[in-house]
C-alpha positions as CSV (number, residue, x, y, z in Angstrom):
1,X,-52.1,13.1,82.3
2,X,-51.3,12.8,78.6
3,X,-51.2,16.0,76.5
4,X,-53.3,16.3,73.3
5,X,-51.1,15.6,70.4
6,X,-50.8,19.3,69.2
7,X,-50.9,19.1,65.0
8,X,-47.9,21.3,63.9
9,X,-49.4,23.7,61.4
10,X,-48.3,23.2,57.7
11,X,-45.9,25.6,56.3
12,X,-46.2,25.8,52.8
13,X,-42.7,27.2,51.9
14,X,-41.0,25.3,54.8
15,X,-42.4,22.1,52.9
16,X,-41.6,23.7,49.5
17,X,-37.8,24.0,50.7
18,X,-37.6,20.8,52.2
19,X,-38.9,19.1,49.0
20,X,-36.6,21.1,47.1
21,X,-32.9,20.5,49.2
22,X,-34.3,16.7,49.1
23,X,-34.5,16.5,45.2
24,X,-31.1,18.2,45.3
25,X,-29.7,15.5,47.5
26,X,-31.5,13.3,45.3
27,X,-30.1,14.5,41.7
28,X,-26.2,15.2,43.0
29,X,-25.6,11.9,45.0
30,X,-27.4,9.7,42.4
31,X,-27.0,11.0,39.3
32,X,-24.0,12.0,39.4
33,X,-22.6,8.5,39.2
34,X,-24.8,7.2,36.2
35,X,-24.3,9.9,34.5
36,X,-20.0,8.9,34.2
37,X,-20.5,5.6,33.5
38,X,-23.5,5.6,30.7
39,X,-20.9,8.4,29.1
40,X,-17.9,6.3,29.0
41,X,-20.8,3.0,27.7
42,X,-21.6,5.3,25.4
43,X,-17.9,6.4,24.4
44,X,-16.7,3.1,24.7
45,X,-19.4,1.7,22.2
46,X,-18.8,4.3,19.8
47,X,-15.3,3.5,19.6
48,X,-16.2,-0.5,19.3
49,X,-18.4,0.5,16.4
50,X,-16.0,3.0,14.8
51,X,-13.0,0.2,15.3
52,X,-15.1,-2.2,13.5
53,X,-15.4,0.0,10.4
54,X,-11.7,1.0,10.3
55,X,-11.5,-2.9,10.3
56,X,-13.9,-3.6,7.3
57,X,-11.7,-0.5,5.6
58,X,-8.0,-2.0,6.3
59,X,-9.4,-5.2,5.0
60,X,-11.0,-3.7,1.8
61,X,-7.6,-1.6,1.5
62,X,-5.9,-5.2,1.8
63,X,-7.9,-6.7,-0.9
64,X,-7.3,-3.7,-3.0
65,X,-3.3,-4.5,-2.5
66,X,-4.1,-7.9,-3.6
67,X,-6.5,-7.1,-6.6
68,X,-4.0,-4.6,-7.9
69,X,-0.6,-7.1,-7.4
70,X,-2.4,-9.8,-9.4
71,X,-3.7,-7.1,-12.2
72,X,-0.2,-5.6,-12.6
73,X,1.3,-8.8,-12.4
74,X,-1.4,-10.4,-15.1
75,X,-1.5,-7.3,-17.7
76,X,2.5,-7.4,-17.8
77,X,4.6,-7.6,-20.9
78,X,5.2,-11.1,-21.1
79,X,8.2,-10.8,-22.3
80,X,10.0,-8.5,-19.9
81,X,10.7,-11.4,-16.9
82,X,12.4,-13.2,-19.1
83,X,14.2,-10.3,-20.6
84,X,14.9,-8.2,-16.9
85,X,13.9,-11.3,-14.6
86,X,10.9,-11.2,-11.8
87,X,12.9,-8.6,-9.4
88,X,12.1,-5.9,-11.8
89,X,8.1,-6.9,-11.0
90,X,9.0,-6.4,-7.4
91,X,6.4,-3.8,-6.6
92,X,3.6,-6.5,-8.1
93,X,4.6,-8.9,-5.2
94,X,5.2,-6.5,-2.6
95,X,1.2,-5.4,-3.3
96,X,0.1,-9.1,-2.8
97,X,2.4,-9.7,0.1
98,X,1.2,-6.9,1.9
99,X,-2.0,-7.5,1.3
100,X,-1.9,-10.8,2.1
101,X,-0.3,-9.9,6.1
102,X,-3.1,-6.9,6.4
103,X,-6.2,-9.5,5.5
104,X,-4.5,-11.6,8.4
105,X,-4.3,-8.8,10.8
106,X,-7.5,-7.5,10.2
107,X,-9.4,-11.3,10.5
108,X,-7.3,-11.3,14.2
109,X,-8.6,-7.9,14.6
110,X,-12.2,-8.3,14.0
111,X,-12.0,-11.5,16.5
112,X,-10.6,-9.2,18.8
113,X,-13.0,-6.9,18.6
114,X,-15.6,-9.0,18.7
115,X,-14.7,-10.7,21.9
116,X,-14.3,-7.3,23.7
117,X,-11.0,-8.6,26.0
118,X,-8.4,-5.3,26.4
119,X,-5.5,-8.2,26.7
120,X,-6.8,-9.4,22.9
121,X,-6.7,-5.9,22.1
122,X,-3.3,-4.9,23.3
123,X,-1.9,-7.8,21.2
124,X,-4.1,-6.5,18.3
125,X,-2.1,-2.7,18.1
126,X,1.1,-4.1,18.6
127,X,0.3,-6.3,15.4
128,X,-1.2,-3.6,13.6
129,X,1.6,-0.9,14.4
130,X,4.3,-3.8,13.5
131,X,2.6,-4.3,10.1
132,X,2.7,-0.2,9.5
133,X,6.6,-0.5,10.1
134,X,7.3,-3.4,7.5
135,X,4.5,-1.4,5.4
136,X,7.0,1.5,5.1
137,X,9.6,-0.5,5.1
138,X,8.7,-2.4,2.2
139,X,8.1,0.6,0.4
140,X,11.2,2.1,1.3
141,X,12.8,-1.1,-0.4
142,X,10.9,-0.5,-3.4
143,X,11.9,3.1,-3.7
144,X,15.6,2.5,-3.1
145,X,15.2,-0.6,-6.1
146,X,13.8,1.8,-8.2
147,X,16.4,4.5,-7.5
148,X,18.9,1.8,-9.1
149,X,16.6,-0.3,-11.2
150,X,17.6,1.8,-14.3
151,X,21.0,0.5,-15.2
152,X,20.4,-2.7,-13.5
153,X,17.7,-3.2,-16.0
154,X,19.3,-1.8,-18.7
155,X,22.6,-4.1,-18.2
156,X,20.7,-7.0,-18.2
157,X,18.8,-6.4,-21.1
158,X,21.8,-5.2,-23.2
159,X,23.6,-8.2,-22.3
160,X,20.5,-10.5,-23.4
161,X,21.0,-8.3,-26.6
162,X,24.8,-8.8,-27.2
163,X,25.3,-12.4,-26.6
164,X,21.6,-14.1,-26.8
165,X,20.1,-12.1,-30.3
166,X,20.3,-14.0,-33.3
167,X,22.5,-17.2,-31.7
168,X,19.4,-19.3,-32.6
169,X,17.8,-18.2,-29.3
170,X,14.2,-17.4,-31.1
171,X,12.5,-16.7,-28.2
172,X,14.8,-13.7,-26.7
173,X,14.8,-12.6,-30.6
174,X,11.0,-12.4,-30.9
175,X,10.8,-10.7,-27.1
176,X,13.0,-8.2,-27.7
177,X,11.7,-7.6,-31.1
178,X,7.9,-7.4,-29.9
179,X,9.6,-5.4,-27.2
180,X,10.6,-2.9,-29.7
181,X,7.9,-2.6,-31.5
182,X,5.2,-2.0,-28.7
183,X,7.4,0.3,-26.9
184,X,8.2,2.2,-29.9
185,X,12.1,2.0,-29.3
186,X,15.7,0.9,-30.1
187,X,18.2,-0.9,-27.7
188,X,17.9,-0.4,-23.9
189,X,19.3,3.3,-23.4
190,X,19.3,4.3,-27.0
191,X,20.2,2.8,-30.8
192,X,23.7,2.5,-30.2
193,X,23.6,-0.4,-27.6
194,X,23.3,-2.3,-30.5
195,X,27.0,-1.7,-31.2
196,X,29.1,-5.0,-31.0
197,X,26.5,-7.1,-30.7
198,X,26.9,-10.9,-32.0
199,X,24.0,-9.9,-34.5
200,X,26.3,-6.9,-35.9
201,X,29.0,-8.7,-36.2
202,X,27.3,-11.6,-37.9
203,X,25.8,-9.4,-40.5
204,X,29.7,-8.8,-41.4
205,X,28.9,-4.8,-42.6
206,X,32.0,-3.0,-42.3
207,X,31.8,0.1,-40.2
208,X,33.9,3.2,-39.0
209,X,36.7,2.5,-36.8
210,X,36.4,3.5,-33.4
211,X,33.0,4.6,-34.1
212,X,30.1,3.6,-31.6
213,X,27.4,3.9,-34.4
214,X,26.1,0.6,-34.8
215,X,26.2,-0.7,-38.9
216,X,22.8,-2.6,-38.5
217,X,19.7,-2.9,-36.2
218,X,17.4,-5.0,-36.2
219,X,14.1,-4.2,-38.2
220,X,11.9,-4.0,-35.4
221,X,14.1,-0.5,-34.9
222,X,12.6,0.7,-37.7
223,X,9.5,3.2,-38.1
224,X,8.2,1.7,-41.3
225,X,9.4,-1.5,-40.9
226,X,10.2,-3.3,-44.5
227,X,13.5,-5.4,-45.5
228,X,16.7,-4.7,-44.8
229,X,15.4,-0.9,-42.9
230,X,17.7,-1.7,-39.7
231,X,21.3,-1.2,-42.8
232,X,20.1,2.8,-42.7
233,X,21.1,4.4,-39.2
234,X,18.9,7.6,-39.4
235,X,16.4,9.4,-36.9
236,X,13.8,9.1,-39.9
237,X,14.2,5.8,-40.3
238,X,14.9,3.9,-36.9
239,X,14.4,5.0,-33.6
240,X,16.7,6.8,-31.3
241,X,15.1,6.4,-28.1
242,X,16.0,3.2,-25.4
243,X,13.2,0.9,-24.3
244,X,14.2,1.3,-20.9
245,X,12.7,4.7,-20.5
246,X,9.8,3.6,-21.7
247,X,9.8,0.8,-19.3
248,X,10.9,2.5,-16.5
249,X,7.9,4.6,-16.7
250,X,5.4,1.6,-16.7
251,X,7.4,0.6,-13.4
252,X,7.1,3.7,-11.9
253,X,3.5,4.4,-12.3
254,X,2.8,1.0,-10.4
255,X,4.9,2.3,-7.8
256,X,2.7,5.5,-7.7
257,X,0.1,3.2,-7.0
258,X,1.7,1.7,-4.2
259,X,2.6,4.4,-2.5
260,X,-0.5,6.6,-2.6
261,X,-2.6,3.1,-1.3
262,X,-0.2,2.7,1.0
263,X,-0.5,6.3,2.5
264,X,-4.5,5.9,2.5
265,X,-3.5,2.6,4.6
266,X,-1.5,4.1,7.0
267,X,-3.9,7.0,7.4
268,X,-6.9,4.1,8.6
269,X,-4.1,2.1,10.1
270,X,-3.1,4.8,12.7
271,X,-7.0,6.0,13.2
272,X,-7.5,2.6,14.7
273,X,-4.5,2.6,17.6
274,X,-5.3,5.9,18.0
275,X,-9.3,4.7,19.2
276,X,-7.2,1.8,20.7
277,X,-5.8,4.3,23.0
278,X,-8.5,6.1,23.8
279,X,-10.6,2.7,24.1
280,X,-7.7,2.0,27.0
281,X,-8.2,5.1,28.7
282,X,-11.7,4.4,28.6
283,X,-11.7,0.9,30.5
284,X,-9.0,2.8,33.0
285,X,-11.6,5.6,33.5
286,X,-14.6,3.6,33.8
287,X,-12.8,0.9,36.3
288,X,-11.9,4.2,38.3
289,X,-15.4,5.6,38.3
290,X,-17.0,2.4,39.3
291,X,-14.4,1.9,42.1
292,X,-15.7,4.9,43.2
293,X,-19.2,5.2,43.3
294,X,-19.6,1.1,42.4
């Protein structure tokens, strides 16, 4: 004979705990998993995003360098290639070459970026961190030029004075007259480069023996310019100071230029293979975590 099925009475907190140690089981054994993995999507799109800007900025920086080569390289004193020659204007191509490489590297990167394939990536840093080297080594080029580029300029421009002035060469007389004249100045390191020059000793003046005061300049020395002002040798009249100060100057403030754009470059330059590697470690975790629990 069958027993009556005997209804268990209900036990409110029995079912209260069972409920309870159910969600528990619930929350740790299935949320624990999503939880990793949308924080690493979440991560890991950050840093896609992020990447992408610090790729717009390395190409704006690029087309800065190029922008600022052609300017410098435009808004030159005509007359100084011809009078030092195109390596004293090295900075001005070193701007346009290096941003030239950068625009490339940063169209490669944003295709990289875009296609989202760690192997494209990899090849992307190593391009970008090669770039950073011949960054710094070009400026370290530059700056060892322009340690030198003072009496290398000044050589050449004193030996355009002695031999090429007034030998029916008009066009190195009118650059380096305009030369003096804008620049304020007299001879390359001072007045007295002018000493022995072919236009000294064609004037025929007699001067001092074993003297290196120069008997004549020309009149684009001069303060107040008017005829014949380059036969008086006198602070008040003509002007003491070399060009190539002056010019050095101008040189050197373009290499400011380059240097303080090129530490703003490496700054954005090393911000993006530093979110590559954590973009690497990212994949790695998340490959991990979905090993796991996948």
């Amino acid at each position: 004979m069958r027993r009556p099925h005997q209804r268990i009475p209900h036990d409110p907190l029995l079912s209260h705990d069972e409920k309870s140690n159910q969600s528990k089981k619930k929350t740790s054994c299935c949320a624990f998993t999503p939880s990793w993995i949308k924080t690493f999507l979440i991560f890991f799109t950050l840093i896609i995003m992020v990447m992408f800007l610090d790729s717009f900025m390395v190409q704006a920086i690029a087309l800065a360098f190029i922008g600022l080569g052609a300017y410098f390289t435009v808004t030159r004193n005509s007359y100084l290639p011809m009078l030092l020659g195109e390596l004293a204007y090295i900075n001005n191509y070193l701007l346009i070459g290096i941003g030239i490489l950068l625009s490339v590297v940063c169209i490669f990167g944003l295709v990289a970026i875009s296609n989202n394939d760690p192997a494209v990536l990899k090849v992307y840093a190593i391009i970008l961190a090669v770039a950073l080297v011949l960054q710094f080594a070009a400026a370290a080029a530059a700056l060892s030029y322009y340690r030198f580029a003072y009496d290398w300029n000044a050589d050449a421009l004193v030996w355009k004075m002695k031999n090429k002035y007034h030998l029916g060469d008009s066009f190195v007389m009118r650059a380096i007259d305009d030369l003096q004249k804008q620049y304020r100045c007299c001879g390359a390191r001072n007045y007295r480069d002018w000493h022995g020059t072919e236009f000294e000793i064609a004037s025929k003046i007699q001067g001092v023996d074993n003297s290196t005061q120069p008997t004549i300049v020309p009149n684009s020395c001069c303060i107040g310019p008017h005829a014949d002002c380059g036969k008086i040798i006198h602070p008040s009249n003509i002007y003491y100071k070399g060009c190539m100060s002056t010019i050095t100057d101008e040189l050197n403030s373009t290499l400011f230029v380059i240097c303080v754009v090129l530490f703003a470059l490496a700054v954005v330059e090393v911000s993006v293979l530093h979110l590559y590697t954590f973009q690497s470690l990212g994949f790695f975790r998340l490959s991990i975590v979905q090993g796991v629990f996948g």
